[in-house]
VOLOMAR-978080 format. One record per residue (C-alpha): residue number from 1; residue in three letters; y, x, z. Coordinates in nm, 3 decimals, m for minus. Last residue first. Example, Ala and Ser with C-alpha at 12.3 -4.5 7.8 and 13.67 -1.06 7.14 Angstrom:
! VOLOMAR-978080
ATOM    nr   rest         Y         X         Z
ATOM     2    SER    m0.106     1.367     0.714
ATOM     1    ALA    m0.450     1.230     0.780
! end
This chain:
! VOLOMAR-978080
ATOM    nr   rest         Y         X         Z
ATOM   391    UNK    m4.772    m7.240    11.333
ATOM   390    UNK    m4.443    m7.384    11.238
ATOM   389    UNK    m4.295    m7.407    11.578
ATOM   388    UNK    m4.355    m7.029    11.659
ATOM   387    UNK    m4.108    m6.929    11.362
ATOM   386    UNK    m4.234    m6.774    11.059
ATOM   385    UNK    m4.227    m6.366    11.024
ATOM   384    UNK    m4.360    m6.149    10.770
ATOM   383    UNK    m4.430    m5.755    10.889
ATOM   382    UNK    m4.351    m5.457    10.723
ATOM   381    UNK    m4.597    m5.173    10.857
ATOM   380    UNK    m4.464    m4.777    10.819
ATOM   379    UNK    m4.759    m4.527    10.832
ATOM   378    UNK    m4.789    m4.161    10.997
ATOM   377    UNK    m5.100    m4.010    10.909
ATOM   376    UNK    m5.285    m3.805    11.184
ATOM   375    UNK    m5.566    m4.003    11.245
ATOM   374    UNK    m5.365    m4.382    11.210
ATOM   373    UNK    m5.007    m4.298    11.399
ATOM   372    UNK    m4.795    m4.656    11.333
ATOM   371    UNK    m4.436    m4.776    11.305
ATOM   370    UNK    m4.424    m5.115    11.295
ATOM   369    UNK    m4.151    m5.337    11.142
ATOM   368    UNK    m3.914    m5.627    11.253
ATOM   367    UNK    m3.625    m5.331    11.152
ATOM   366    UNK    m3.463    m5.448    11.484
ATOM   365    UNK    m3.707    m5.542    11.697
ATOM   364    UNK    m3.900    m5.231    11.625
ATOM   363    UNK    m4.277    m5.263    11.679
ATOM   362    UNK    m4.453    m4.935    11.815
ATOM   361    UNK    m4.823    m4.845    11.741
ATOM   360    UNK    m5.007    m4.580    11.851
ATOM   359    UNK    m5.376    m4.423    11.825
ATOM   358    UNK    m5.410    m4.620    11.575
ATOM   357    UNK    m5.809    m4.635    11.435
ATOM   356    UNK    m5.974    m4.460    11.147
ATOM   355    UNK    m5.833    m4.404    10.759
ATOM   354    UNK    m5.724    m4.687    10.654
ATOM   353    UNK    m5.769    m5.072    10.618
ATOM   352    UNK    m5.485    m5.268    10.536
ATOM   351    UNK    m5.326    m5.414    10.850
ATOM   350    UNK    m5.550    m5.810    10.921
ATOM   349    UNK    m5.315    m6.084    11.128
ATOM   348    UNK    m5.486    m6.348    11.261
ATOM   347    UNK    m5.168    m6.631    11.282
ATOM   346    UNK    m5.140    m6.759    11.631
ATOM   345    UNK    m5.267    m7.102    11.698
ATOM   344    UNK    m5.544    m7.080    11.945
ATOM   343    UNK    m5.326    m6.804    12.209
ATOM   342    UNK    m5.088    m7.094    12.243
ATOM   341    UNK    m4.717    m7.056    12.134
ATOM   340    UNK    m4.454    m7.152    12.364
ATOM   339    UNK    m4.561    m7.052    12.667
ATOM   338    UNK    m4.315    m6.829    12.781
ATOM   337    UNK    m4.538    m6.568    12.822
ATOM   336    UNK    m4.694    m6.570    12.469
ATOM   335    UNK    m5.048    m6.402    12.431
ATOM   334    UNK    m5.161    m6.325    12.089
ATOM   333    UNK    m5.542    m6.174    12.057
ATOM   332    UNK    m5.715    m6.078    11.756
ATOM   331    UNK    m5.428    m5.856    11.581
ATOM   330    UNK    m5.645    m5.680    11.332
ATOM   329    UNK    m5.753    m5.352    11.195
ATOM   328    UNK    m5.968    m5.299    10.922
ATOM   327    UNK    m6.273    m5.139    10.986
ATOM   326    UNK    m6.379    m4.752    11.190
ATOM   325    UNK    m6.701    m4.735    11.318
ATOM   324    UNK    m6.623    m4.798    11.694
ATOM   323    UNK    m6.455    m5.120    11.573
ATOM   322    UNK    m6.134    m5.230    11.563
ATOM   321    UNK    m5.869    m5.484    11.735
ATOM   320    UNK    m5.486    m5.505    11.760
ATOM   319    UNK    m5.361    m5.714    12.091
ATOM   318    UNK    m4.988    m5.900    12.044
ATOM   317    UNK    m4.793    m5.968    12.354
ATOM   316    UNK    m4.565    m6.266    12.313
ATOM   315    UNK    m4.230    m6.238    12.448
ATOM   314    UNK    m4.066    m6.236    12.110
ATOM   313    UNK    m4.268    m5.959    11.966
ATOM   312    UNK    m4.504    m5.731    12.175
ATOM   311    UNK    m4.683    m5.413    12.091
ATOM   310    UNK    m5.066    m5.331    12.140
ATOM   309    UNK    m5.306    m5.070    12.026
ATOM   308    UNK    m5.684    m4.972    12.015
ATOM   307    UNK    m5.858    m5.263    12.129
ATOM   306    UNK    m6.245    m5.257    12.084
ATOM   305    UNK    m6.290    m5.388    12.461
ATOM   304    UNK    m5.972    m5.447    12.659
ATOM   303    UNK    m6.000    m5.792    12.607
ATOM   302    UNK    m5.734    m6.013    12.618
ATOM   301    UNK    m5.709    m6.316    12.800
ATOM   300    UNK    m5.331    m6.160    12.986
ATOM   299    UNK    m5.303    m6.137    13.372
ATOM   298    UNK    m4.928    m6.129    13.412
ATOM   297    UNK    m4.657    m5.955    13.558
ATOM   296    UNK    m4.321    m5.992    13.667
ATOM   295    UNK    m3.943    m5.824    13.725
ATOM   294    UNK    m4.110    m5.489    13.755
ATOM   293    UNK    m3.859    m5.277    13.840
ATOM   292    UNK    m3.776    m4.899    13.613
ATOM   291    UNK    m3.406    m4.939    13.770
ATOM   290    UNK    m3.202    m4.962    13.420
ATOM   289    UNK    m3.480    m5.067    13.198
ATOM   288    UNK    m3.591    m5.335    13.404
ATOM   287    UNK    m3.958    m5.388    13.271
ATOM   286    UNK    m4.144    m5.711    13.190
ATOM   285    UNK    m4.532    m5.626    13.321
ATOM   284    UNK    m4.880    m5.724    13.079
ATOM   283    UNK    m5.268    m5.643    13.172
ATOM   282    UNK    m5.510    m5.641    12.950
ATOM   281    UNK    m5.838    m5.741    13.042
ATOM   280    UNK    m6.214    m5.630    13.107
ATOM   279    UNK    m6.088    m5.380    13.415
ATOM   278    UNK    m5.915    m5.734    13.623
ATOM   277    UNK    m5.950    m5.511    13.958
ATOM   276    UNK    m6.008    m5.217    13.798
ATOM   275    UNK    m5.634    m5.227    13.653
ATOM   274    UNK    m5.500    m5.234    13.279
ATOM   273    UNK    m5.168    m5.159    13.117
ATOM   272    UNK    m4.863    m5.264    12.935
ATOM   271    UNK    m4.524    m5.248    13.021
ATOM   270    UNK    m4.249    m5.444    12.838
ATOM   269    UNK    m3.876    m5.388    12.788
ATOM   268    UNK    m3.607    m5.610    12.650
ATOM   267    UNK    m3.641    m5.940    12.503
ATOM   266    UNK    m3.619    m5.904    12.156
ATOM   265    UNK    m3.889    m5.621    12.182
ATOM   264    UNK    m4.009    m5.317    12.353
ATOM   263    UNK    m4.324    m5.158    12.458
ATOM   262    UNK    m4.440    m4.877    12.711
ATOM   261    UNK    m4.811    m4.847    12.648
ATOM   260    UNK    m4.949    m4.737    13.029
ATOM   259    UNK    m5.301    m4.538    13.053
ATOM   258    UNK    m5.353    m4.389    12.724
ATOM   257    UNK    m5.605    m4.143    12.660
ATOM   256    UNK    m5.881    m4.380    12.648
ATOM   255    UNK    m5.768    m4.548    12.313
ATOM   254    UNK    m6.037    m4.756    12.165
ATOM   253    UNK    m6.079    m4.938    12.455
ATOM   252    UNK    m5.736    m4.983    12.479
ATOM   251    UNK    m5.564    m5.008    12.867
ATOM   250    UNK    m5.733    m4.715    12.981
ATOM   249    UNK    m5.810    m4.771    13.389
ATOM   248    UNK    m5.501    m4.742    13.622
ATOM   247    UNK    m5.654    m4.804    14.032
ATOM   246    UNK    m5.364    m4.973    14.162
ATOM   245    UNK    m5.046    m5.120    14.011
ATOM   244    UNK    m4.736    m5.027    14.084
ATOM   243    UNK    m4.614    m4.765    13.863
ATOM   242    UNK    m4.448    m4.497    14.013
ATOM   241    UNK    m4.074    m4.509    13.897
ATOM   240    UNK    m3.890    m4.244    13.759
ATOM   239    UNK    m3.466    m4.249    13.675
ATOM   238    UNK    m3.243    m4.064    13.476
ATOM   237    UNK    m3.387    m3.727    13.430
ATOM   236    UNK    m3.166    m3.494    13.172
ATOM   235    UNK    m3.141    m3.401    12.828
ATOM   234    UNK    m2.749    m3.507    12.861
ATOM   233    UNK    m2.810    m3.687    12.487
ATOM   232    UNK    m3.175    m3.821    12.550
ATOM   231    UNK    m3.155    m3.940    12.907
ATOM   230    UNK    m3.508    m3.950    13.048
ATOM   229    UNK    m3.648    m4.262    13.221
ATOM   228    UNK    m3.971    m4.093    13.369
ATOM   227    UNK    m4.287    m4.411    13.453
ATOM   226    UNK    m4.495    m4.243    13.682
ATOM   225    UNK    m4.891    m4.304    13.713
ATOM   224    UNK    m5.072    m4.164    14.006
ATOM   223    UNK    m5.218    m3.835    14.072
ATOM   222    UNK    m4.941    m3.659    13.906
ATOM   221    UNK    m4.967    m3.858    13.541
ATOM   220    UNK    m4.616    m3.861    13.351
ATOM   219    UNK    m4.568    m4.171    13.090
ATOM   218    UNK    m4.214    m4.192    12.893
ATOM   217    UNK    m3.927    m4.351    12.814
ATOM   216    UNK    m3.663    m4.175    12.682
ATOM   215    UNK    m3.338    m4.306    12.682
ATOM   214    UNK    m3.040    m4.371    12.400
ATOM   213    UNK    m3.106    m4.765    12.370
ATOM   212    UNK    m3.502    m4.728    12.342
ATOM   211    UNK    m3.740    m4.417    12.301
ATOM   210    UNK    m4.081    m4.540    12.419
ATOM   209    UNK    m4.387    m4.367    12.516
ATOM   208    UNK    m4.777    m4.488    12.522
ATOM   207    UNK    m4.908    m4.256    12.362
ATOM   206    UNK    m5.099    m4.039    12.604
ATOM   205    UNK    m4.978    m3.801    12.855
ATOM   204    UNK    m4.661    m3.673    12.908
ATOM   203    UNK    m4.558    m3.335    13.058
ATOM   202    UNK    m4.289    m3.326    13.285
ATOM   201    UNK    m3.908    m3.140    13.270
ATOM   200    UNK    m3.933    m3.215    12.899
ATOM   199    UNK    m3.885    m2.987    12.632
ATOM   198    UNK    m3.670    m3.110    12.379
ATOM   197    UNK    m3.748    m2.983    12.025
ATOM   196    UNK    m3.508    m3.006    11.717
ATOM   195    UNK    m3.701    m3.033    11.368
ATOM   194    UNK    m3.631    m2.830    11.054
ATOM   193    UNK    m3.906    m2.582    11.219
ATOM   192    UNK    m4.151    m2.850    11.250
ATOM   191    UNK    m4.304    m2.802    10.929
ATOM   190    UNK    m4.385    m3.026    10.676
ATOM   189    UNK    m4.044    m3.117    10.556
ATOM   188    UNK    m3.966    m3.384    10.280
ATOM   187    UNK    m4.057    m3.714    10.525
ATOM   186    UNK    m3.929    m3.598    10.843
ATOM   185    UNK    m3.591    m3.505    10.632
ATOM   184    UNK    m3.562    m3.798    10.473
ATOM   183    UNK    m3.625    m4.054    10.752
ATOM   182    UNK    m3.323    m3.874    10.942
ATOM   181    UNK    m3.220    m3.637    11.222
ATOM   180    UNK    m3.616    m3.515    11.331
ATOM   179    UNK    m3.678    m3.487    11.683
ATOM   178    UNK    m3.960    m3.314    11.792
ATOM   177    UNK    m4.080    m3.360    12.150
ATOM   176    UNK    m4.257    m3.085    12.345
ATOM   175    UNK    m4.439    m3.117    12.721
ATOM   174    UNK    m4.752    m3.190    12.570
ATOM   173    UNK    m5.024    m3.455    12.598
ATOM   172    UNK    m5.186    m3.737    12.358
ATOM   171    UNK    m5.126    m3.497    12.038
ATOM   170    UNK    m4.773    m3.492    11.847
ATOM   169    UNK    m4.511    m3.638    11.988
ATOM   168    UNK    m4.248    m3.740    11.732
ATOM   167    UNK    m3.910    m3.887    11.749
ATOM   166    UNK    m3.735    m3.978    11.441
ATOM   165    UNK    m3.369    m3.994    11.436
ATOM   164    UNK    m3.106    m4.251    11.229
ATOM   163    UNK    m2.959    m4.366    11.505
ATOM   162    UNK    m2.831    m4.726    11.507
ATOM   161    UNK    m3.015    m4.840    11.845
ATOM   160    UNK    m3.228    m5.042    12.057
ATOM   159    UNK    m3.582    m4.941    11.891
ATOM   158    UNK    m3.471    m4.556    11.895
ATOM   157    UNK    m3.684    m4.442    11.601
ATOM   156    UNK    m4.073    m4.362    11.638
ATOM   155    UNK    m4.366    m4.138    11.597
ATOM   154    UNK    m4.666    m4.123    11.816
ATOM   153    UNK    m4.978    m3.873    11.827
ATOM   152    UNK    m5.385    m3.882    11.796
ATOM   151    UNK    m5.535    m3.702    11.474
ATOM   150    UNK    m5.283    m3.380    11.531
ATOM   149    UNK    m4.974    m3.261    11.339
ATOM   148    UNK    m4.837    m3.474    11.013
ATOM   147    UNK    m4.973    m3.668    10.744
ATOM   146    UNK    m4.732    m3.852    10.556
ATOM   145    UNK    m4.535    m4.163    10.487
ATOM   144    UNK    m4.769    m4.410    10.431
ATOM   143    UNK    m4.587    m4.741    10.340
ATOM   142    UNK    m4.756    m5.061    10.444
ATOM   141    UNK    m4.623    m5.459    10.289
ATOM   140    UNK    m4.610    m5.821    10.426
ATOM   139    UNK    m4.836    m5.774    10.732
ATOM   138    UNK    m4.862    m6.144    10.794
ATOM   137    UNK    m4.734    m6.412    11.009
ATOM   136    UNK    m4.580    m6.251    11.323
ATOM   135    UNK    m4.419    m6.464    11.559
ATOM   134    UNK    m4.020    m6.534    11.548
ATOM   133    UNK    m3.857    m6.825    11.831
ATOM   132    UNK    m3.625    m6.569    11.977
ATOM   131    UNK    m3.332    m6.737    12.138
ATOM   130    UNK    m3.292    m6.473    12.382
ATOM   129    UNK    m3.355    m6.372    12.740
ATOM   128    UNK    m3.687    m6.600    12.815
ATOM   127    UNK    m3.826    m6.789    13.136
ATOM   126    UNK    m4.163    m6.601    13.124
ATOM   125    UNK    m4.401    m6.933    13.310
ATOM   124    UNK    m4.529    m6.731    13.629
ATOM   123    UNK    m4.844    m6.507    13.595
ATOM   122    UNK    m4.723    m6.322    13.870
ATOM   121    UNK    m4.429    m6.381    14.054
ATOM   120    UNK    m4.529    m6.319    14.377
ATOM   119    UNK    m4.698    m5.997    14.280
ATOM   118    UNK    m4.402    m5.882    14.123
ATOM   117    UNK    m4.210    m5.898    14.449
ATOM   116    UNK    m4.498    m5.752    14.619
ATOM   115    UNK    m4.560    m5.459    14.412
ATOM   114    UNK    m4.179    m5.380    14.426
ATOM   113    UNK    m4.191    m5.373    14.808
ATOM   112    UNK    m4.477    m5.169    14.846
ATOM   111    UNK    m4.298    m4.943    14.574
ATOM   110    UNK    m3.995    m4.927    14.811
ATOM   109    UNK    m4.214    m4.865    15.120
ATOM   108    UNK    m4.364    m4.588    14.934
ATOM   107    UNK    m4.069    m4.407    14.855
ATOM   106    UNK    m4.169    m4.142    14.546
ATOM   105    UNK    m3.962    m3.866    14.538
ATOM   104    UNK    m3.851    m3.730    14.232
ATOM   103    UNK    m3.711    m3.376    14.298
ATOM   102    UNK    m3.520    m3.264    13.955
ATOM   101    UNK    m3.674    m3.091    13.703
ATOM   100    UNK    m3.508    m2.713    13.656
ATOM    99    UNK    m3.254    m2.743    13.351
ATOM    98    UNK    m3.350    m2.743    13.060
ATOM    97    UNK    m3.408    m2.510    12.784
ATOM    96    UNK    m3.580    m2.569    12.480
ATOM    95    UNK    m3.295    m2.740    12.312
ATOM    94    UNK    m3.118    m2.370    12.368
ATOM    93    UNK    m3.429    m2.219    12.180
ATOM    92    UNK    m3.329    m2.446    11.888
ATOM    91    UNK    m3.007    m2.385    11.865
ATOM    90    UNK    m3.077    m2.027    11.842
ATOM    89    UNK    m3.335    m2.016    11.576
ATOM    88    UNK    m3.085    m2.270    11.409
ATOM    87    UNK    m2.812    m1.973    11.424
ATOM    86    UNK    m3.068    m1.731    11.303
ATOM    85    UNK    m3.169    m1.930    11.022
ATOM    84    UNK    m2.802    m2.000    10.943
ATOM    83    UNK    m2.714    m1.633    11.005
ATOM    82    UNK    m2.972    m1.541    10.752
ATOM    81    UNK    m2.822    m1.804    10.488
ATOM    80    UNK    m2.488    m1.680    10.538
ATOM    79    UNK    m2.607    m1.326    10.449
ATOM    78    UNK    m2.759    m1.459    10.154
ATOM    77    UNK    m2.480    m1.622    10.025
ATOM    76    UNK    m2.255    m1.349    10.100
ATOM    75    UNK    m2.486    m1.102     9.871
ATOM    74    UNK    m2.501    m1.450     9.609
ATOM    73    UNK    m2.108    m1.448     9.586
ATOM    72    UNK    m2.085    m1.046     9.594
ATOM    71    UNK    m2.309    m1.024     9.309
ATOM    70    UNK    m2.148    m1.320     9.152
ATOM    69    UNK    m1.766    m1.166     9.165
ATOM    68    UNK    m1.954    m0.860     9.009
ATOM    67    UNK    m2.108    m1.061     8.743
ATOM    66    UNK    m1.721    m1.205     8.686
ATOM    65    UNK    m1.563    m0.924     8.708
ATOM    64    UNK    m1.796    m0.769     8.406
ATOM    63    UNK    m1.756    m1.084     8.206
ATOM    62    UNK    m1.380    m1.022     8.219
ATOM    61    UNK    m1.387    m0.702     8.154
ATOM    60    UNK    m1.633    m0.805     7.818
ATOM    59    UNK    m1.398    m1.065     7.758
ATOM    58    UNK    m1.100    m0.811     7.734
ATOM    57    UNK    m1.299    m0.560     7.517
ATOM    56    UNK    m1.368    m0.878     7.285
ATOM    55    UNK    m1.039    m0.975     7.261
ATOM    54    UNK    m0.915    m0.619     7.173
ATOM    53    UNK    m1.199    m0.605     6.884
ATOM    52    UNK    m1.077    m0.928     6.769
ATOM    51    UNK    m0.707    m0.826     6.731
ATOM    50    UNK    m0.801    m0.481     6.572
ATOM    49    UNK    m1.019    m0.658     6.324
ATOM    48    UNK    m0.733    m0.953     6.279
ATOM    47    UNK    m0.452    m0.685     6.241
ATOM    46    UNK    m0.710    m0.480     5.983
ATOM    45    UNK    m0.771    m0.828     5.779
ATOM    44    UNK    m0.399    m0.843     5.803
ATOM    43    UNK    m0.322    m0.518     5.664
ATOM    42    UNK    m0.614    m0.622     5.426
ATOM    41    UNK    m0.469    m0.918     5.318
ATOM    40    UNK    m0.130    m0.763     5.250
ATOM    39    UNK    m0.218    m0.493     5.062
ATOM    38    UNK    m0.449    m0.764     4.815
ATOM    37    UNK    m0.136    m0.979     4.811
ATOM    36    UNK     0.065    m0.693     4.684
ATOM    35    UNK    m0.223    m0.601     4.452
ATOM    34    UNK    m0.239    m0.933     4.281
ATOM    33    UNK     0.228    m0.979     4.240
ATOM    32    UNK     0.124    m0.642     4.035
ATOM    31    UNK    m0.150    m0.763     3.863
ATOM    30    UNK     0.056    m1.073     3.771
ATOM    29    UNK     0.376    m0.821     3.722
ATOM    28    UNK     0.167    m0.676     3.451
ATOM    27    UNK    m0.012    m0.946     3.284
ATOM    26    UNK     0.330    m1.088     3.252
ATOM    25    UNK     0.456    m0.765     3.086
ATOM    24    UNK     0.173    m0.697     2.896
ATOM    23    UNK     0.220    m1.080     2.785
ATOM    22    UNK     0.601    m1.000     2.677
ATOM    21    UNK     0.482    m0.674     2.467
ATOM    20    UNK     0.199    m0.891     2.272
ATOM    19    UNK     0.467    m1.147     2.181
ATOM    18    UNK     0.706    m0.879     2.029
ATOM    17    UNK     0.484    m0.718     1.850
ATOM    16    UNK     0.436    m1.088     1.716
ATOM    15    UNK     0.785    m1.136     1.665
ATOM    14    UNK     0.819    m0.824     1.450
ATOM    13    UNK     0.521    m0.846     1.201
ATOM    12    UNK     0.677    m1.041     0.990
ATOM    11    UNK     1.014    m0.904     0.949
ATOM    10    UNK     0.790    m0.539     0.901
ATOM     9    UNK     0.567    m0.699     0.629
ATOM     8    UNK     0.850    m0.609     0.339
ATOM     7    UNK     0.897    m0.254     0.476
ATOM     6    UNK     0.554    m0.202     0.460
ATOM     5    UNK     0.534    m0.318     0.080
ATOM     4    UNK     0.790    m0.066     0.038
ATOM     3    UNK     0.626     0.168     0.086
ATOM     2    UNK     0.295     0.123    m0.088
ATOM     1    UNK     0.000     0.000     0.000
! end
């Protein structure tokens, strides 16, 4: 081509040289507007980094104060734990102590005198405290609780108060009660160390024991029989009271370690025994429980033969029956001092069969429910009640 056919294209050729230079251009600043956005991502991406790793560092301090805060929180834990146990260790051996058993003296002419004033009034028509009409209809449900200490023992709540505590003496004769604060914990805990223990300036015998409105009632044998009123919150000895009725035989067949079965009920407190002089019979006394008198007693038709237990409801004393070979237990004989329901028309009443015989069984007037000690297991009783008038 020659010449001047270049100089003829060059018009042509102008605007699209200049086309191409103007998209270098924008390619150009594009890349360059690219790269200033890549430098400042990654001065960013290095402020982030450097952020993060200084968070992290701090954490990590802060993780390591905390485990050391924990160390020291679980070390004083620990030691507040051992001076718990030590402090309860302490407590308890205080409960232990008592001070040395007061002198009980027993005046004979007194007794003489209370064993003729009940006398007189013996088997007398019961004229009654309260408007208690109740009688026992069935054993509407039984809760075992557990099995706890020996095969012969008593547990029991105050049955003339609010508290909450369980009392428990384990065995038919000791010098040792535990006392448990609630339900739960006698429930939960097997041993007896989460239990307080008062030691008693006498030993008791049998199972026949009480607690009612605050006071410990319970059976001391020295020759004769004493009755000890024993103030539960001083830990101290109240009252005693020889019991006034000669020659003391077991009062349940089934039962020969118990000599006197301390009861209560609507109407106050109840004594329950047996003498040689009536020895096939139960034997029934209504208690002062300020001055340990008997007010009156009464020669009951119940046998002591086959009976294991006994509590009374509404003035009428109610008599629970086994067998040698161990059956279901049942309340056989009913008898009502006031006179007001006849022996004939009480309700039998059968407890679910178990495991032997009761070696105790104490009614609460308040919960109208039986707490019971059947070879070592400890048993709650809910009873049904109907009025006497619609036996």
């Amino acid at each position: 081509m020659g010449p001047w056919r270049c100089l003829l294209l060059l018009p042509l050729l102008a605007p699209a040289l200049h086309a191409q230079q103007q998209l270098m251009e924008y390619v150009e600043r594009r890349l360059s507007l690219l790269e200033e956005r890549i430098s400042q991502w990654h001065d960013q991406s290095s402020r982030y980094s450097t952020e993060l790793r200084d968070f992290k560092n701090q954490v990590l301090g802060m993780l390591e104060a905390a485990e050391k805060e924990r160390e020291a929180m679980r070390s004083e834990v620990e030691s507040t734990a051992v001076r718990v146990d030590r402090l309860e260790r302490e407590v308890d051996y205080l409960e232990t102590q008592n001070p040395a058993p007061p002198c009980v003296e027993v005046d004979e002419m007194l007794m003489e005198k209370q064993v003729a004033t009940a006398k007189q009034r013996k088997n007398e028509k019961y004229t009654k405290l309260t408007d208690c009409s109740d009688t026992i209809a069935s054993v509407r449900a039984m809760k075992i609780l557990k099995r706890f200490g020996s095969t012969s023992g008593l547990w029991t709540k105050d049955a003339a108060g609010n508290s909450e505590k369980i009392y428990v003496f384990d065995g038919t004769a000791n010098d040792t009660v535990y006392v448990f604060p609630r339900m739960r914990e006698f429930t939960l805990f097997s041993a007896t160390r989460k239990a307080a223990r008062i030691k008693l300036p006498y030993p008791w015998v049998g199972t026949g024991h009480l607690v009612y409105d605050g006071h410990l009632y319970y059976i001391r044998q020295q020759g004769s029989f004493q009755v000890i009123k024993f103030n539960l919150a001083n830990k101290t000895v109240v009252d005693s009271s020889v019991f006034p009725a000669e020659e003391q035989i077991p009062v349940f067949g089934l039962s020969p370690f118990t000599y006197i079965e301390v009861a209560a009920d609507e109407e106050g407190l109840w004594a329950i025994y047996a003498t040689k002089e009536d020895e096939k019979n139960i034997c029934l006394a209504k208690l002062d429980p300020t001055s340990l008198d008997i007010e009156q007693m009464w020669d009951t038709p119940c046998p002591r033969e086959n009976a294991e237990g006994a509590f009374v409801v509404c003035g009428a004393l109610h008599v629970v029956y086994n067998t040698r070979l161990p059956s279901r237990s049942r309340v056989q004989c009913v008898f009502d001092v006031s006179g007001t329901l006849a022996p004939e028309d009480a309700s039998l009443v059968y407890f679910p069969k178990r495991y032997g015989s009761h070696s105790s069984m104490k009614y609460s007037p308040l919960e109208r429910q039986i707490y019971a000690w059947d070879d070592g297991y400890q048993i709650i009783y809910r009873m049904e009640m109907k009025k006497k008038l619609e036996v």
